[in-house]
C-alpha positions as CSV (number, residue, x, y, z in Angstrom):
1,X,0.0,0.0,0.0
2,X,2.9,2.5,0.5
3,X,3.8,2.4,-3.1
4,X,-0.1,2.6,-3.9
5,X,0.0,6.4,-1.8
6,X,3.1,7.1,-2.9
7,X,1.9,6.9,-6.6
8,X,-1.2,8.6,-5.5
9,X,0.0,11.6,-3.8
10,X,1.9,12.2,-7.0
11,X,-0.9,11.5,-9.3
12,X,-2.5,14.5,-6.8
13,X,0.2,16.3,-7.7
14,X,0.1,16.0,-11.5
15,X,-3.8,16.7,-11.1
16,X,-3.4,20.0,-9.6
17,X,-0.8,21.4,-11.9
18,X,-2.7,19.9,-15.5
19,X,-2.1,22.8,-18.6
20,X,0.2,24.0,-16.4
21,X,3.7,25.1,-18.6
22,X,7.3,24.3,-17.3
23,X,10.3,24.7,-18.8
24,X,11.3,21.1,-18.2
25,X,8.0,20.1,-19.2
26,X,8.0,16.7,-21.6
27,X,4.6,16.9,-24.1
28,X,4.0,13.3,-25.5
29,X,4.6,12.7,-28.7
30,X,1.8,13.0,-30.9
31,X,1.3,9.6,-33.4
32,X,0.8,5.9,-32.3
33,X,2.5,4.3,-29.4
34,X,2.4,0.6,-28.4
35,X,1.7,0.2,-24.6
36,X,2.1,-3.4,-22.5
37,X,1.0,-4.1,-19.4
38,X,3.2,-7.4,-17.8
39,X,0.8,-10.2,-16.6
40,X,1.7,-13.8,-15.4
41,X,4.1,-15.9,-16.9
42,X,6.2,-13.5,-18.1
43,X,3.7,-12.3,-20.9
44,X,3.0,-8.8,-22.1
45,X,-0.7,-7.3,-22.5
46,X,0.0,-5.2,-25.5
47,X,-2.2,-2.1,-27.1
48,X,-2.3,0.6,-29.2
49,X,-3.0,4.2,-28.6
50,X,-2.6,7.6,-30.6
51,X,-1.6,11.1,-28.9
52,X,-2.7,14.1,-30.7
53,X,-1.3,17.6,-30.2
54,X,-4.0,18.9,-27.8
55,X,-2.0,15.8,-25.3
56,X,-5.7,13.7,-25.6
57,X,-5.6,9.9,-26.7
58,X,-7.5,7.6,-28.5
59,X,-6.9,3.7,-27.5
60,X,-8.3,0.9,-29.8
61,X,-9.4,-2.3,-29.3
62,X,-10.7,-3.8,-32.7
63,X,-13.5,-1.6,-33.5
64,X,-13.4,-0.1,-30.6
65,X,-12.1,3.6,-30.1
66,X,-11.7,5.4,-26.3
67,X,-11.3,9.1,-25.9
68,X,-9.2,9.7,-22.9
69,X,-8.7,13.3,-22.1
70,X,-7.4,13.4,-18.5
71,X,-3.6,13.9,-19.4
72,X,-1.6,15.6,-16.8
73,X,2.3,15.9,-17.3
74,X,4.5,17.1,-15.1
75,X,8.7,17.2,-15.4
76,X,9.1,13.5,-16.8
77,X,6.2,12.4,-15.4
78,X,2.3,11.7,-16.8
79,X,-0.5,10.8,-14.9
80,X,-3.5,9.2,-17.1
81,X,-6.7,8.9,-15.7
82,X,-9.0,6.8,-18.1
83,X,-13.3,7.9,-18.8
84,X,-16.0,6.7,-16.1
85,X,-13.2,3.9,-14.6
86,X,-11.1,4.3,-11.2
87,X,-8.0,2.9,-13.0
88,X,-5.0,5.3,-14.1
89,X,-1.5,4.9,-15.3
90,X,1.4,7.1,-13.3
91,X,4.8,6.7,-15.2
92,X,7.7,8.4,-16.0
93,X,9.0,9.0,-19.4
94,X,12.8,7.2,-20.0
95,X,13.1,9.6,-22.7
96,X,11.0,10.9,-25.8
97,X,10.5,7.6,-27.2
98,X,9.5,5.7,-24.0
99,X,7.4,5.3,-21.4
100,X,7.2,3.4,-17.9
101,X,5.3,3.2,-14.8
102,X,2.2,1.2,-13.6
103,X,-1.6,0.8,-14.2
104,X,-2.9,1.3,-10.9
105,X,-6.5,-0.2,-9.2
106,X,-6.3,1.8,-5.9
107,X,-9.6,0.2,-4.5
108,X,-8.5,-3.1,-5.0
109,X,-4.8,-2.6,-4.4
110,X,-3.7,-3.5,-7.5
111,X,-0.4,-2.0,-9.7
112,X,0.5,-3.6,-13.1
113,X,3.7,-2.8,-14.8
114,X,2.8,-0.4,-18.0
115,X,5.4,0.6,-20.4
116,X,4.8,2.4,-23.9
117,X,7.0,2.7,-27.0
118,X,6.9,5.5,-29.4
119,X,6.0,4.3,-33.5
120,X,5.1,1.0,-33.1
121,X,2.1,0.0,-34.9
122,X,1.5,-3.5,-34.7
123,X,-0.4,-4.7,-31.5
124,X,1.3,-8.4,-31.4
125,X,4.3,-9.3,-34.1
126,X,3.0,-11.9,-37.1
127,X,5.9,-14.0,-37.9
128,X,4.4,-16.8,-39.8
129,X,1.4,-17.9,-42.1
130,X,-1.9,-18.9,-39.5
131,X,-1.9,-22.6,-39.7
132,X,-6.1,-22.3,-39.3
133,X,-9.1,-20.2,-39.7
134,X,-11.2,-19.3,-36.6
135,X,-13.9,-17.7,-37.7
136,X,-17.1,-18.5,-36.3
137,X,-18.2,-19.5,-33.4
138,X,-16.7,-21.7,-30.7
139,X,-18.1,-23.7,-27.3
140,X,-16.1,-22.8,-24.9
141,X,-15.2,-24.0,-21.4
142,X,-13.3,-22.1,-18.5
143,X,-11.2,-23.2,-15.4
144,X,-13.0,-26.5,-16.9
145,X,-10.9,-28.9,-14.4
146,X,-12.1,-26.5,-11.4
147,X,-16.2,-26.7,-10.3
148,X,-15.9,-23.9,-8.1
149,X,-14.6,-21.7,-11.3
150,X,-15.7,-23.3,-14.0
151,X,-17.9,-21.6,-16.5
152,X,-19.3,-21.5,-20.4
153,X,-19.0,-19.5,-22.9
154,X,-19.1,-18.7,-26.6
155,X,-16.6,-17.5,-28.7
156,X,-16.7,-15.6,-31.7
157,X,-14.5,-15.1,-33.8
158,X,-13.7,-12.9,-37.4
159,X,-10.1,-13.3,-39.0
160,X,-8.9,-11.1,-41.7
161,X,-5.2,-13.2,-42.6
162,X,-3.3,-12.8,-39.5
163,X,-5.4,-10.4,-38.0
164,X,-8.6,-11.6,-35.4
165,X,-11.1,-10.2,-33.8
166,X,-13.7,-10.9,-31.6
167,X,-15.2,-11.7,-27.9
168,X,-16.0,-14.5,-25.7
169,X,-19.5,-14.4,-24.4
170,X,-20.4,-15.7,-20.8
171,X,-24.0,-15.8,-19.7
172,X,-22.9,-12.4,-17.4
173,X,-21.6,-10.7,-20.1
174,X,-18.7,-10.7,-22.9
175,X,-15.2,-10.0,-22.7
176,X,-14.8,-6.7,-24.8
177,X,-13.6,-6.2,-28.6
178,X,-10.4,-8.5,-28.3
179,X,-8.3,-7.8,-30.7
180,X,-4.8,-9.7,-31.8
181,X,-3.0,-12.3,-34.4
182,X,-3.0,-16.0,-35.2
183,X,0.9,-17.0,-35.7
184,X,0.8,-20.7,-37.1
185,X,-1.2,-21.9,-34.6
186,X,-0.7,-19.8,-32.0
187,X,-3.7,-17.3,-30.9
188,X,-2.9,-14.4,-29.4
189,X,-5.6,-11.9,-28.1
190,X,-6.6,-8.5,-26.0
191,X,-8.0,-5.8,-25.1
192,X,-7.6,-3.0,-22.5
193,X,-10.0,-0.1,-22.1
194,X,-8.7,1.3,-18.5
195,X,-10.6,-1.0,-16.1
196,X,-10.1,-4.3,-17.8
197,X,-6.7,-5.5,-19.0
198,X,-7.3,-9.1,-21.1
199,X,-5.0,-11.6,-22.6
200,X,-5.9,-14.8,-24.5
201,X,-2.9,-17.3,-25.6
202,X,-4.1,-20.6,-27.3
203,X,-3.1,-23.5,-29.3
204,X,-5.6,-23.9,-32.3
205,X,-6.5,-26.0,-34.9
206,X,-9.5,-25.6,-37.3
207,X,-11.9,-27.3,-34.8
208,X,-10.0,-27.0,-31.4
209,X,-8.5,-24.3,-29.0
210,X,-6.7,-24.7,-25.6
211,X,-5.2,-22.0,-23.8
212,X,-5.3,-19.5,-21.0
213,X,-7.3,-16.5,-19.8
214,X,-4.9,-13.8,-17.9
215,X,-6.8,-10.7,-16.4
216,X,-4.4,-7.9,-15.2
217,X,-1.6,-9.8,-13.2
218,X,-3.8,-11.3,-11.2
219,X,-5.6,-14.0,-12.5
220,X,-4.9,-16.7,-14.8
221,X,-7.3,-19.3,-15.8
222,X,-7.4,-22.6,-18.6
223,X,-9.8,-22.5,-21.4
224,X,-10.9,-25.1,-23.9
225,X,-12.6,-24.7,-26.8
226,X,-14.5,-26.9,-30.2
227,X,-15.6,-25.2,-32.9
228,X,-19.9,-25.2,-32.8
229,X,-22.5,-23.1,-35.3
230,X,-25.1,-24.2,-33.4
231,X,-24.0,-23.5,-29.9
232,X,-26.0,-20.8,-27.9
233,X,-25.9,-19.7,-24.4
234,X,-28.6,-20.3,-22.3
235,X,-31.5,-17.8,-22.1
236,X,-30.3,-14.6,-20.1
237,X,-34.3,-14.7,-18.7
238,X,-34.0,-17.4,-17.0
239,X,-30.8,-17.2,-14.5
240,X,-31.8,-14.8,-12.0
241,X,-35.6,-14.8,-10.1
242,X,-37.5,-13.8,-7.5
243,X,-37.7,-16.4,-4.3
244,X,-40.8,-17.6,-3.5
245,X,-42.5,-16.6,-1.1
246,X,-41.7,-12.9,-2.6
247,X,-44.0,-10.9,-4.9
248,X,-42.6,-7.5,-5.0
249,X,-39.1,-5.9,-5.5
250,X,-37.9,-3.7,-2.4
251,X,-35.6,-1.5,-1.4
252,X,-34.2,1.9,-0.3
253,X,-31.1,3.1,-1.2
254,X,-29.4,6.8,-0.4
255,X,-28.9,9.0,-4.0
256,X,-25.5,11.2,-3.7
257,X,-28.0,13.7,-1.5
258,X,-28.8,11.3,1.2
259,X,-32.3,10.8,0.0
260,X,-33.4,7.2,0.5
261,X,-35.1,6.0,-2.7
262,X,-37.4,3.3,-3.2
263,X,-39.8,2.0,-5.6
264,X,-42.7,3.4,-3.5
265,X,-41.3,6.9,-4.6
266,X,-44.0,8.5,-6.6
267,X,-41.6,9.0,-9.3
268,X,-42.2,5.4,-10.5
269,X,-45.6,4.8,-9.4
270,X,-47.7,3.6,-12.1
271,X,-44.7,3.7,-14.7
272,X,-42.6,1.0,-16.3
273,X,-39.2,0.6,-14.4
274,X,-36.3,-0.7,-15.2
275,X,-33.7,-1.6,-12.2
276,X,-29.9,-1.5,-13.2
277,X,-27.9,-4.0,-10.7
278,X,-24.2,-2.5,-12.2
279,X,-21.2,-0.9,-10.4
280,X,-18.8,2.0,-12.3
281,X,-16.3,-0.3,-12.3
282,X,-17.8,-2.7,-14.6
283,X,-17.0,-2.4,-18.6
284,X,-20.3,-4.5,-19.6
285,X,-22.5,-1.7,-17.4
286,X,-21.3,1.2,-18.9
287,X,-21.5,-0.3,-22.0
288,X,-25.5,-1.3,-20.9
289,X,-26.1,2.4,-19.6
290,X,-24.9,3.9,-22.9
291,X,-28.1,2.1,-24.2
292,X,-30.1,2.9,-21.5
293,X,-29.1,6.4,-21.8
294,X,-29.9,6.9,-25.0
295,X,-33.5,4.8,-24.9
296,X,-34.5,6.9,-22.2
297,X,-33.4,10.0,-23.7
298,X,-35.6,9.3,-26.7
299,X,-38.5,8.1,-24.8
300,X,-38.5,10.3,-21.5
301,X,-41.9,11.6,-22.3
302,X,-43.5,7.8,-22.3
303,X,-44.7,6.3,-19.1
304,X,-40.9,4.6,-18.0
305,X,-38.4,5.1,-15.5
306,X,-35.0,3.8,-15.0
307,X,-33.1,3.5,-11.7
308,X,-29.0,2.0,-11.1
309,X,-28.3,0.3,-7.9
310,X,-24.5,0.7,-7.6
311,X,-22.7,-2.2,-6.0
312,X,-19.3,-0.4,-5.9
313,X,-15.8,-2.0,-4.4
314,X,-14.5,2.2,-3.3
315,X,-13.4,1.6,0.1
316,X,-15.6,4.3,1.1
317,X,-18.7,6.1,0.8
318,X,-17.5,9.3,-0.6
319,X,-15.1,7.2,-3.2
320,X,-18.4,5.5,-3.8
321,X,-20.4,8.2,-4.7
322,X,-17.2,10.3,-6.4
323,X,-17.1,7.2,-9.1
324,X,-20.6,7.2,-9.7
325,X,-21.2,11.1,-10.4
326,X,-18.0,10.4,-12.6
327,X,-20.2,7.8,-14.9
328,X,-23.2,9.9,-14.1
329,X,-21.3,13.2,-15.7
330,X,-19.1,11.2,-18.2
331,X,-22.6,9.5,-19.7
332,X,-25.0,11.9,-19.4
333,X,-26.9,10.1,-17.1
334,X,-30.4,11.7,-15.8
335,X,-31.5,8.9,-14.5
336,X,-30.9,8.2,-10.5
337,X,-27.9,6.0,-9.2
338,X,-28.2,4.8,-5.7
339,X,-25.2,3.4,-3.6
340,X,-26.6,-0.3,-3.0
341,X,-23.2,-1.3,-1.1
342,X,-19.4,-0.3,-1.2
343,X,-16.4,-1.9,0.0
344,X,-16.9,-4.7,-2.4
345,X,-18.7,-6.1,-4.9
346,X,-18.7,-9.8,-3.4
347,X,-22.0,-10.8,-5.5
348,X,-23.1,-12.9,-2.0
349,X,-23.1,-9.4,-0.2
350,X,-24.9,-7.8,-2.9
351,X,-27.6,-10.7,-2.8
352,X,-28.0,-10.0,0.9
353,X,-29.1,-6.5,-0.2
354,X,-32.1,-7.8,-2.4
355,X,-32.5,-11.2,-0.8
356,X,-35.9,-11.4,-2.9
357,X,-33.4,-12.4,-6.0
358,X,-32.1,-16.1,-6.0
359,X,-28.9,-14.6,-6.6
360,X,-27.2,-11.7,-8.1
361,X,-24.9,-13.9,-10.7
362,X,-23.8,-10.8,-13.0
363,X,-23.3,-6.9,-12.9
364,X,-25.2,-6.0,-15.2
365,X,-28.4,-7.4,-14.4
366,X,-31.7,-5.6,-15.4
367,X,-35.3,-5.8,-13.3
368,X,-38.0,-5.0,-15.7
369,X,-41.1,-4.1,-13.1
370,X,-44.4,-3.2,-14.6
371,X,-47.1,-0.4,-14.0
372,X,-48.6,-3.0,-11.1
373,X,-45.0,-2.7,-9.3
374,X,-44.7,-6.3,-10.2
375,X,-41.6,-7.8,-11.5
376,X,-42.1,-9.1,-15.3
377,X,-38.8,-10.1,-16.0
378,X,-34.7,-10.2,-15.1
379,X,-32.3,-10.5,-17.5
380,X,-29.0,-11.3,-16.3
381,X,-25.8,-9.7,-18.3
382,X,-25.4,-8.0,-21.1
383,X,-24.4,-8.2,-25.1
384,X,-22.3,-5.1,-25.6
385,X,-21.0,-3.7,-28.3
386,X,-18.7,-6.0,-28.7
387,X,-20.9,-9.0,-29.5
388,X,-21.9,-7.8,-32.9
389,X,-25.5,-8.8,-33.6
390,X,-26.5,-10.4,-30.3
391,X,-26.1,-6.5,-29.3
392,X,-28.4,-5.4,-31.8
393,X,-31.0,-8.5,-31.0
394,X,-30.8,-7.4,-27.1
395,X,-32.0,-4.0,-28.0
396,X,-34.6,-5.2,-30.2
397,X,-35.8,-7.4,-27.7
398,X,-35.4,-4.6,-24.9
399,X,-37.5,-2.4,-26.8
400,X,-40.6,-5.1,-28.2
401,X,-41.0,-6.0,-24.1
402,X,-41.0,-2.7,-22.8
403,X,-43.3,-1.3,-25.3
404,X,-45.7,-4.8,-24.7
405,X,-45.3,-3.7,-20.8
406,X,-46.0,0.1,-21.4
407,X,-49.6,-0.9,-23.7
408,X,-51.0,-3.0,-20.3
């Protein structure tokens, strides 16, 4: 933890003196840089991101692009604080060229080595012809030796020559727009958008892969995989429900005021309502309230409402509710977000919470309640961006149910 403050206090430091000029200031080049963040076994996490004169970035992950405009240099050192996450990178620059210094988690007490190179352009090196084509989709097992870990999912896949693409989808959500290169048979992929830092490694053939899962660099997992067009998840509606002996959905939460909120408020009375179970700190939910943001700005004047219970892992309160009027600004969000819990975001402790839900098995989940207050449906994860057209079929099937709820 002393490095953690250490890093911090300077971070602080940077903060308070952003735009300001020195004479031993050090502006980052402007063009692309490759960045790596070290994980387990000795293996790199690369990406890609462009500087432009103005200091901003721009970080991709297939077709993914993030703005990041919270720059602040100092001497040789830059402090990067990435959009709606906690995570930030503090380094130093060795000189023009290069770049070093840590990704940093401060809530979770977590630093990852970072470094950055100036010019490079290709996110992993291809050396050799692929040995296979990937494309489609995939039935996937992880941690498949281990009960207590183990879990399905679906990959799927495009591949361009060398050059893949795609995302594993769980039944809680999907793994971002993973991005890397098949070398013989050797799959490399990842993605990194400044609260998640993925790395796939496999061994593939044209109907088999078998590899590991590394998130940040601290947690590595086995994954299997066979090649299946006809594999699907199961049903997101069916994962997470109400108890019996339960008939309603309550609670009361504090908004960033102190006002306790429930779904007695007369702001929802008689209205459709959506309940968000997400946290700021989760890629999938700020993915989800995009959506949400921009369904309910387009149908504010119908008879819905929305309202986020945050499960946040801030050690505190205030850091709580600091991360959530962060999203809130960064997204536009009108909407109310209530602090549900924070400290963690132990999905057993959450479940304690709303002990009418079986369980809380992914952030996000959504509550659809109707005009009656009664709970119509729960849909457990969701397909981002990332996931192509199961994305565009979510929102399709958001917007037929809602609209059957809102003619009752």
């Amino acid at each position: 933890m002393n490095k953690i403050l250490l890093i911090v206090i300077s971070g602080v430091l940077l903060l308070s003196c952003k735009k300001e000029k020195t004479n031993n200031e050090v502006l980052i080049k402007s063009g692309l840089w490759k960045a790596s963040l070290e994980v387990q076994d000795d293996k790199e996490l690369p990406f890609l991101f462009e500087v432009f004169e103005d200091q901003t970035l721009k970080i991709f992950n297939a077709e993914e692009v993030i703005d990041v405009d919270e720059v602040s240099i100092k001497g040789d050192s830059i402090f990067i604080k990435f959009p709606v996450f906690e995570g930030y990178i503090a380094a130093k620059f060795q000189d023009s060229m290069t770049i070093s210094g840590s990704f940093i988690k401060e809530s979770l007490d977590r630093i990852v080595p970072f470094k950055a190179e100036f010019g490079v352009k290709d996110r992993f090196e291809v050396i050799s012809k692929p040995a296979a084509n990937i494309k489609g989709n995939w039935e996937s097992i992880f941690s498949p030796e281990t009960p207590e870990d183990r879990y399905i999912a679906k990959g799927v896949f495009k591949q361009n020559g060398n050059v893949v693409t795609g995302t594993f989808r769980t039944t809680t959500g999907d793994y971002r727009f993973l991005e890397g290169v098949l070398n013989n048979n050797k799959l490399e992929l990842s993605a990194f958008d400044g609260a998640h830092a993925f790395l796939f490694t496999a061994q593939v053939t044209d109907s088999t892969m078998n590899g590991h899962f590394y998130s940040g660099n601290h947690w590595k997992e086995p994954f299997t995989a066979k090649r299946n067009e006809q594999y699907e998840l199961p049903s997101a509606d069916s994962l997470t429900f109400i108890k019996e002996g339960y008939d309603k959905l309550e609670f009361s939460f504090p908004d960033a005021k102190g006002n306790q909120v429930s779904l007695n408020d007369e702001r929802f009375k008689g209205k459709v309502t959506m309940v968000q179970i997400m946290g700021t700190w989760c890629p999938n939910c700020m993915d989800e309230t995009k959506y949400y943001v921009d369904y309910y700005n387009k149908n504010k004047d119908k008879n819905i409402a929305f309202v986020a219970l945050a499960f946040e892992y801030a050690k505190t309160s205030e850091k709580a509710f600091k991360s959530i009027e962060r999203l809130r600004s960064k997204l536009k969000v009108e909407y109310p977000i209530l602090l549900a819990q924070y400290g963690t975001s132990d999905k057993e402790k959450a479940q304690e919470k709303l002990p009418m839900l079986n369980h809380i098995l992914s952030y996000p989940t959504t509550i659809f309640v109707d005009k009656k207050g009664e709970i119509r449906k729960i849909h457990t994860g969701f397909n981002g961006p990332a996931t192509g057209q199961k994305y565009i079929d979510y929102k399709n099937e958001f917007e037929g149910f809602v609209n059957q709820l809102l003619k009752e």
